[in-house]
DRENVEX-228120 format. One record per residue (C-alpha): residue in three letters; x, y, z. Coordinates in steps of 0.02 Angstrom, whole numbers, plus 50000, padded with zeros to 5 digits. Example, Ala and Ser with C-alpha at 12.3 -4.5 7.8 and 13.67 -1.06 7.14 Angstrom:
! residues 2
ALA506154977550390;SER506844994750357;
//
This chain:
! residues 597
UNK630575826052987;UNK632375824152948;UNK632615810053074;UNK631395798652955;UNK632445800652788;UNK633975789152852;UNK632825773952852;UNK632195779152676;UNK634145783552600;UNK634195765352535;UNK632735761252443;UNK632365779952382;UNK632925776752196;UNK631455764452170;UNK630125779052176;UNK630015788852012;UNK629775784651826;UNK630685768051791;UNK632115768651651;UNK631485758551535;UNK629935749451509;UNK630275728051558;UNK629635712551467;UNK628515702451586;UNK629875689051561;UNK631495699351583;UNK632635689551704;UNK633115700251869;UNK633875696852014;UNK633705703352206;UNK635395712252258;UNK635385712352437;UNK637285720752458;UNK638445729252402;UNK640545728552437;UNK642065736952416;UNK642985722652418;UNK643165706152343;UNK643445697852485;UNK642125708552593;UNK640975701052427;UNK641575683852468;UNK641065683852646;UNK639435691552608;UNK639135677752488;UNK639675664052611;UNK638545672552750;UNK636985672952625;UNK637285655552549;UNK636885646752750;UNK635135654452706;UNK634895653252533;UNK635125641452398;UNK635395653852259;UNK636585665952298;UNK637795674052155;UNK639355686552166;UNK639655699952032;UNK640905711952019;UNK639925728551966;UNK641365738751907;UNK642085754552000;UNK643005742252124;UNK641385736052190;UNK640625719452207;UNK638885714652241;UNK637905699052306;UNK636115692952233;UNK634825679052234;UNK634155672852096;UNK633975673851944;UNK632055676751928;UNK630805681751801;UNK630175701151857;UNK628625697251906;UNK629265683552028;UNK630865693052118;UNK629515707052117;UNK628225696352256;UNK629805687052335;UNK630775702852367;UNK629095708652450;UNK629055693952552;UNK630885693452621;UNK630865714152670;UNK629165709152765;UNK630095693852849;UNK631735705052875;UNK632675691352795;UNK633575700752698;UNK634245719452719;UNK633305733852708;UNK633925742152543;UNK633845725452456;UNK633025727752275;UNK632915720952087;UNK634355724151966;UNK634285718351785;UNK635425706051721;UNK636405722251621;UNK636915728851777;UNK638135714451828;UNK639985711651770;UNK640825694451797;UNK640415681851912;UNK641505677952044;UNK640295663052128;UNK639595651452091;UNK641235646752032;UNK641425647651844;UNK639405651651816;UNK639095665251692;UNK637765678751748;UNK636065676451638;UNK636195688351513;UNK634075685651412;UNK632665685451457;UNK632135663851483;UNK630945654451554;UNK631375647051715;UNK631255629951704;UNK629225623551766;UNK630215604151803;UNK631465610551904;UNK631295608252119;UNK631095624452190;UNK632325630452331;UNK631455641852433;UNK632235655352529;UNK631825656452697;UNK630345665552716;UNK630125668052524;UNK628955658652409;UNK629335656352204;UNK631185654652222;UNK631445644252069;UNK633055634652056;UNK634515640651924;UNK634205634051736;UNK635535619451729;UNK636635622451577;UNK636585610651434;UNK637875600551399;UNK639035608351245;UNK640605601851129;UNK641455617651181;UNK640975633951302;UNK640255648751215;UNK641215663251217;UNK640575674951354;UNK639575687551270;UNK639935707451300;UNK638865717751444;UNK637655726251350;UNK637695747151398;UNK636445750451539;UNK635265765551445;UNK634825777751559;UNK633685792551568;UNK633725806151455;UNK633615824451536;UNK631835825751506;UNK631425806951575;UNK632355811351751;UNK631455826851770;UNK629895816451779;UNK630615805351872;UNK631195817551994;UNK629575827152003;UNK628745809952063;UNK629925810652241;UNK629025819352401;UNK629515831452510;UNK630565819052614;UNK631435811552481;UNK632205824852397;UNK632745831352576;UNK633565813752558;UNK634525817052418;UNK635125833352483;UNK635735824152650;UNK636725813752537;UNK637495827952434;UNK637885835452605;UNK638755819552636;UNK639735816452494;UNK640535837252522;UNK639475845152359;UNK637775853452459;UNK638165864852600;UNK636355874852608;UNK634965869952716;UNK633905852652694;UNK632395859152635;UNK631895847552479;UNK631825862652371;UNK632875858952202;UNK633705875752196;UNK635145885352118;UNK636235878552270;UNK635505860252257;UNK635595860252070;UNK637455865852057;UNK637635852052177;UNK636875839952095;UNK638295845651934;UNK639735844052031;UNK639365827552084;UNK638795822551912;UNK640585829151854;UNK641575818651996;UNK640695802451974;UNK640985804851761;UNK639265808651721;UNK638465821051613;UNK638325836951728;UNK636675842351693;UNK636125846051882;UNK634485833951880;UNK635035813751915;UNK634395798851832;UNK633525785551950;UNK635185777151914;UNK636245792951989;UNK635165794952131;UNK635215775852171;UNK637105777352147;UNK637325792152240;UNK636305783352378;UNK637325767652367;UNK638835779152414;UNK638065786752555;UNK637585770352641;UNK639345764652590;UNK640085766752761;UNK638815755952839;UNK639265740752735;UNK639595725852849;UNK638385733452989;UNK636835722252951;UNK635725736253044;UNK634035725853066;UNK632505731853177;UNK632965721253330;UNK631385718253448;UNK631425712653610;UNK629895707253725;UNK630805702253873;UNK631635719153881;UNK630205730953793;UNK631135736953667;UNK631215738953478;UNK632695747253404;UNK633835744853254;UNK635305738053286;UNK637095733953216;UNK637055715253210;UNK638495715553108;UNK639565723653233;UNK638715716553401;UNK637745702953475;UNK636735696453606;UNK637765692053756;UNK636505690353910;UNK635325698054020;UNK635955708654188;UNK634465720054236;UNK634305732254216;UNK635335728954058;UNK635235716453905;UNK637115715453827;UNK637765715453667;UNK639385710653656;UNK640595713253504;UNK640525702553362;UNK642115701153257;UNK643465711253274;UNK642675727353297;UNK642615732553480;UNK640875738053487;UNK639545735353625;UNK637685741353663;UNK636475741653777;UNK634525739153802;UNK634245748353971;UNK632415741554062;UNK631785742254211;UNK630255745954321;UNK630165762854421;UNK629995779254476;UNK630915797054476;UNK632285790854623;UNK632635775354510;UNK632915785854380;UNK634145799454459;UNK634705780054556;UNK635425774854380;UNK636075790954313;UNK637335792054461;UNK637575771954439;UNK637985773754266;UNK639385786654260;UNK640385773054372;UNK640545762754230;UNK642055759954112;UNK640915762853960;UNK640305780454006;UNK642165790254001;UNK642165803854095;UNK642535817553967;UNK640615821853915;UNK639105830653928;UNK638085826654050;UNK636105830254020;UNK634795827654154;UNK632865830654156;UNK631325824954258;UNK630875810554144;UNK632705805354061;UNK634425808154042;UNK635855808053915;UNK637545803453950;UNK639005805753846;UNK640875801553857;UNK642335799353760;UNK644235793953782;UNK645885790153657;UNK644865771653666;UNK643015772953652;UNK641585785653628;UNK639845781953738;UNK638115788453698;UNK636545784153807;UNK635065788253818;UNK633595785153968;UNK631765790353974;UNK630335786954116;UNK628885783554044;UNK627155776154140;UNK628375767854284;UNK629615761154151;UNK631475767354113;UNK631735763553965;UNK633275766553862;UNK635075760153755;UNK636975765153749;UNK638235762253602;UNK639765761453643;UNK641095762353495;UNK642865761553450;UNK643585778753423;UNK644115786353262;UNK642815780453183;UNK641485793853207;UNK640625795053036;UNK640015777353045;UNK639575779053239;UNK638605793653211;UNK637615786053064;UNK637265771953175;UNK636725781653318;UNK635695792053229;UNK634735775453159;UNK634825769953347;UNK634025785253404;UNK632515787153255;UNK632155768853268;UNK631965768753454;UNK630145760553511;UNK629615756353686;UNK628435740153674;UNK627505728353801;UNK628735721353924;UNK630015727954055;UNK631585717754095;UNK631175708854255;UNK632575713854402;UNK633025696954458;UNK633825695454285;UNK635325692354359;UNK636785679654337;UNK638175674054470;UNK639485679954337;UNK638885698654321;UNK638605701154496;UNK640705706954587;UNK641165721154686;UNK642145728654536;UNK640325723454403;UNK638825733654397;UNK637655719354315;UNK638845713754215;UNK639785728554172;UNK641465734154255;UNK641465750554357;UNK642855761754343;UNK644555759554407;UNK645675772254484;UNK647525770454438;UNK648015767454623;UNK647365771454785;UNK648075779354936;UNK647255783955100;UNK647375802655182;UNK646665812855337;UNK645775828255360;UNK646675842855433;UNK645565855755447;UNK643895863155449;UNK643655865355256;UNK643995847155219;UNK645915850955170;UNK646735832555150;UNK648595827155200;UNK649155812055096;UNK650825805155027;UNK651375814054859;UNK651925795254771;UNK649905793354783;UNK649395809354685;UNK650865811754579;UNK650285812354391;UNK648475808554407;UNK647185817254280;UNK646025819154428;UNK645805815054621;UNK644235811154727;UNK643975810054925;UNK642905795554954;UNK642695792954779;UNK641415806254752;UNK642245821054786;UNK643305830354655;UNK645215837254746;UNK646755845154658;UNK648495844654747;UNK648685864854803;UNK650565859754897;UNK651875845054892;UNK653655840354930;UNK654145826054882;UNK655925826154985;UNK654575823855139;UNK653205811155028;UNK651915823055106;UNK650455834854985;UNK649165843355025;UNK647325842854919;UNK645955853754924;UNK644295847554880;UNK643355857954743;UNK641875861354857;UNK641885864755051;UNK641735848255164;UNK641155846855331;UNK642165833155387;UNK641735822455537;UNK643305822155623;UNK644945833755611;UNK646585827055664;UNK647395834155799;UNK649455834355803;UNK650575828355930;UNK652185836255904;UNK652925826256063;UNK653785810756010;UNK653245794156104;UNK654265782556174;UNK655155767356075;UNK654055752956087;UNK652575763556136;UNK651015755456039;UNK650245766455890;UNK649145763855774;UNK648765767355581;UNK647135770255504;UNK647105766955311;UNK646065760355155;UNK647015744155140;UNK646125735254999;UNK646125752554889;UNK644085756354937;UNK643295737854921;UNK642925741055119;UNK642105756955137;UNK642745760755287;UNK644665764355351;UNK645495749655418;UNK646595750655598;UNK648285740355593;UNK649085741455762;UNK650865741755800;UNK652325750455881;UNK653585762655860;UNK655265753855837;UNK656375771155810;UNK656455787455827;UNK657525786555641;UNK657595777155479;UNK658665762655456;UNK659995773055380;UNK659705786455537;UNK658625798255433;UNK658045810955554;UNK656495814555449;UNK655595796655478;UNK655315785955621;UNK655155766855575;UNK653805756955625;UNK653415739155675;UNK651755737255566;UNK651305725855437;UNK650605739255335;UNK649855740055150;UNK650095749254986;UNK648245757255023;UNK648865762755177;UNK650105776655146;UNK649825794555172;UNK648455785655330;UNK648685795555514;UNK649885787155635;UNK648925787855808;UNK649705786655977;UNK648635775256128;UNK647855793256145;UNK647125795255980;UNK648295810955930;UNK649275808655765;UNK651015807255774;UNK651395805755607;UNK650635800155419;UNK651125783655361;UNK652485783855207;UNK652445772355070;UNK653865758555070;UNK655135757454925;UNK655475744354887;UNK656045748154688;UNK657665742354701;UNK658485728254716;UNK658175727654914;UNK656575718654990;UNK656295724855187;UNK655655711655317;UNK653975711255338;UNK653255722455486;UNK654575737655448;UNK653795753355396;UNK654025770555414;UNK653265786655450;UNK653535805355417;UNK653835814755588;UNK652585825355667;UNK653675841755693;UNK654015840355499;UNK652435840155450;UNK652075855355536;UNK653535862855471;UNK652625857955275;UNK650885863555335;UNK651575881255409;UNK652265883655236;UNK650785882155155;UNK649945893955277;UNK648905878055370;UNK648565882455573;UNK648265862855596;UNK647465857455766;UNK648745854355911;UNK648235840556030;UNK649235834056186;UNK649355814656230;UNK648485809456342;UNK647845790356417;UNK647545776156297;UNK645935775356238;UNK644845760656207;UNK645005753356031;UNK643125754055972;UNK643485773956009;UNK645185775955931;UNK644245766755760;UNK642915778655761;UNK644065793555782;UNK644935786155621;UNK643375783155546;UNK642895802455545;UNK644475807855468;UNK645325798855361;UNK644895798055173;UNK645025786855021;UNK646315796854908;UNK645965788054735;UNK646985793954554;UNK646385793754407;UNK647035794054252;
//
């Protein structure tokens, strides 16, 4: 019930007993917004005027400024306004205003607001709005020795106590909930929203009379509750939420047009990109399938960039809702199956700015309509379709890669500790959630632990006995950070038993090695390890040849692992082994070590 009343906040103030009876002639004009600013007004105007011939800004006191068409006689704005909400041509909570209500006019430039009723002139070439019929032109002033002098604003007469508590007993159910959800808003109503006018409503009602310097008599005018209304939809100013319906996709759905626009289709996805300075996006989610599809997209989804990671997470049999949020953006989306169709949208929006978000959303959400059509999946375009895109839409980076090996049965993880230090989080393979449990920087070596057991494939097995100088090893690393999804073998030999300087905890290397290859296993012919592949530092202001790497020693990373109370597996060298074996051997233990921030 309460998920209608949003839609109804803007135009509630028109239902009720009117304030005061109108001359079939009076002249009235359509406001159709509303701003806090002058130059906010100014845009508005310039926005409207590309569609309209008739456009006028007034500033309507309070520091606010509003934009209308006309001006009309009643009877006419009465049928056009009718027409332009039916074409959605002009916003939602668009409605008549007298001629009283208006201050001075800021555009045209140097027109004066029509103050009388008049006759609109019969002679005069209309300039239909778009959409619209009986949009009569502006009277042309005649011509005078000297301008008149602008006449006063007559006082606006509103209701007496008596007239708004007709008025108010005219409002359903719904609307007065309305009004309540407004007080809420504005910090005055903190009781249930149940439409019933009570004690706790009425003093409500008071205090907001009393802030906004009216007469505190705890039942509003048509003009308070329209005012009231006007500050409740306030924040939304600039959003230009319109019912958005599209066949190609299936979907109806208000949206904020203001904020975003139509970018291009990448099924299962149309995208909105942002519009202005505002870094807002959404999505229409549509395609054809089944229950796997489904559960197919929720794991798909929580790769990308727009879902954060920090979130609830809510799965059922015929939908899902994902949630995230960071220090840069806050994600909300929501999927259903219905009849072999997913169907479903995400906002994504700037944070710190959560009460205008969650207004929106909320209008996302009640709006919401699955029509006729489903977004066909070869909507596809060369431009959305990378390794690091998901139609369109960029997955998630880690802050750096690394590689590692398994060293025991449990799926423990030896990897270098430049790769893991400071990350947020770690994953194995890019599923699997780790936390560092040892480290030591002095050696570059740490040990991770996944969160849940692993069975892993293959389990390296140590050779403490150094091999000769020259004798050919082998590393096994994720070179390009996880674009291959399997490790990569760089062959090689060992070129000393000692670092340049003669540091007796590395041997160096002649391997052209990458930065996605550190903390990989060093293999002899034999397939034992012999070491773990170090990082190279090259921070300072010396560069080392290509081919020169280095490696921590075997016997010292037993020392680390014995530490940590780790029995790793001791193997024994033995012949070479072909090269198609010695990759699958590295293939069944080493790991893609990825941080995250």
């Amino acid at each position: 019930m309460i998920s209608r009343l949003i839609a109804l906040l803007a135009v509630i103030w028109l239902w009720g007993v009117p304030v005061q009876a109108q001359a079939p002639d009076d002249i009235v004009y359509i406001q159709v917004q509303a701003r806090t600013s002058l130059t906010g007004a100014q845009d508005g105007v310039r926005d409207f005027a590309e569609r309209f011939e008739n456009v006028n800004g007034f500033a309507l006191g309070g520091g606010w400024y509003g934009v209308a068409l006309g001006p009309y006689r009643r009877d006419e704005a009465t049928q056009l306004l009718a027409d332009l909400l039916r074409a959605r041509q002009v916003p939602a909570d668009a409605y008549i205003e007298d001629t009283r209500a208006y201050g001075q006019q800021f555009w045209p430039i140097g027109a004066q607001p029509a103050r009388a009723p008049q006759p609109v002139p019969q002679t005069a070439s209309p300039a239909p709005a778009a959409g619209g019929t009986g949009n009569q032109a502006r009277p042309e002033p005649q011509a005078q020795a000297e301008p008149p002098a602008p006449e006063p604003a007559p006082e606006i007469v509103d209701e007496t106590p008596r007239e708004a508590r007709a008025s108010e007993r005219a409002l359903d159910r719904d609307q007065r909930m309305a009004l309540q959800i407004a007080l809420q808003w504005a910090g005055f109503y903190n009781a249930g929203i149940d439409g019933a006018f009570g004690r706790g409503t009425r003093r409500a009602m008071q205090d907001w009379q009393r802030a906004n310097g009216f007469e505190p008599t705890g039942v509003l005018t048509t003009l308070q509750r329209a005012e009231l209304l006007r500050q409740y939809n306030a924040v939304l100013d600039g959003m230009d939420l319109q019912v958005y319906a599209d066949p190609r996709a299936g979907i109806s759905i208000e949206l904020p047009l203001g904020a975003v626009a139509f970018d291009r289709y990448e099924a299962p996805f149309a995208l909105f990109g942002p519009r202005g300075e505002l870094q807002a996006r959404a999505l229409l989610i549509s395609q054809p399938g089944d229950r796997n599809t489904l559960n197919g997209l929720y794991e798909i989804m929580q790769t990308l960039e727009i879902v954060p990671i920090e979130g609830a997470r809510e799965r059922r049999r015929d939908g899902f809702v994902l949630t995230g949020a960071n220090d840069r953006i806050v994600s909300h989306t929501e999927v259903r199956l219905l009849r072999g169709e997913i169907k479903g949208f995400s906002l994504i929006w700037p944070a710190g700015d959560e009460e205008r978000r969650s207004r929106i959303l909320t209008r996302m959400q009640d709006s919401f309509t699955v029509i006729d059509g489903v977004l066909d999946p070869a909507a596809v375009s060369d431009d959305g379709q990378t390794v690091d895109l998901v139609s369109g839409l960029k997955i998630r980076q880690p802050r750096q890669t690394a590689s590692g090996f398994f060293i025991d049965s449990v799926g423990r993880v030896l990897t270098s500790s430049a790769g893991v230090e400071g990350c947020a989080r770690v994953t194995l393979n890019g599923v699997h959630e780790a936390r560092v449990v040892a480290s030591d920087a002095a050696l570059g070596l740490a040990v991770l632990r996944p969160e849940e057991r692993l069975a892993p494939r293959g389990v390296a097995a140590f050779n403490a006995a150094a091999p000769r100088i020259q004798a050919e090893i082998a590393v096994a690393g994720f070179s390009f950070g996880g674009v291959l999804t399997a490790p990569t073998l760089t062959f090689g030999t060992l070129a000393d038993l000692r670092g340049l300087a003669g540091e007796e905890d590395v041997k160096r290397l002649q391997l052209a090695s990458l930065p996605g290859d550190a903390g990989g296993p060093v293999f002899d012919a034999g397939g034992a390890v012999v070491g773990m592949l170090l990082p190279r530092d090259e921070s300072g202001s010396r560069v080392l040849p290509e081919g020169v790497s280095f490696a921590a020693k075997t016997d010292r990373i037993l020392e680390f692992l014995g530490r940590q109370g780790l029995n790793p597996v001791a193997g024994e060298s033995a012949g070479a082994i072909a090269p198609e074996d010695l990759t699958a051997l590295a293939a069944d233990m080493t790991v893609l070590v990825s941080c995250w921030d």
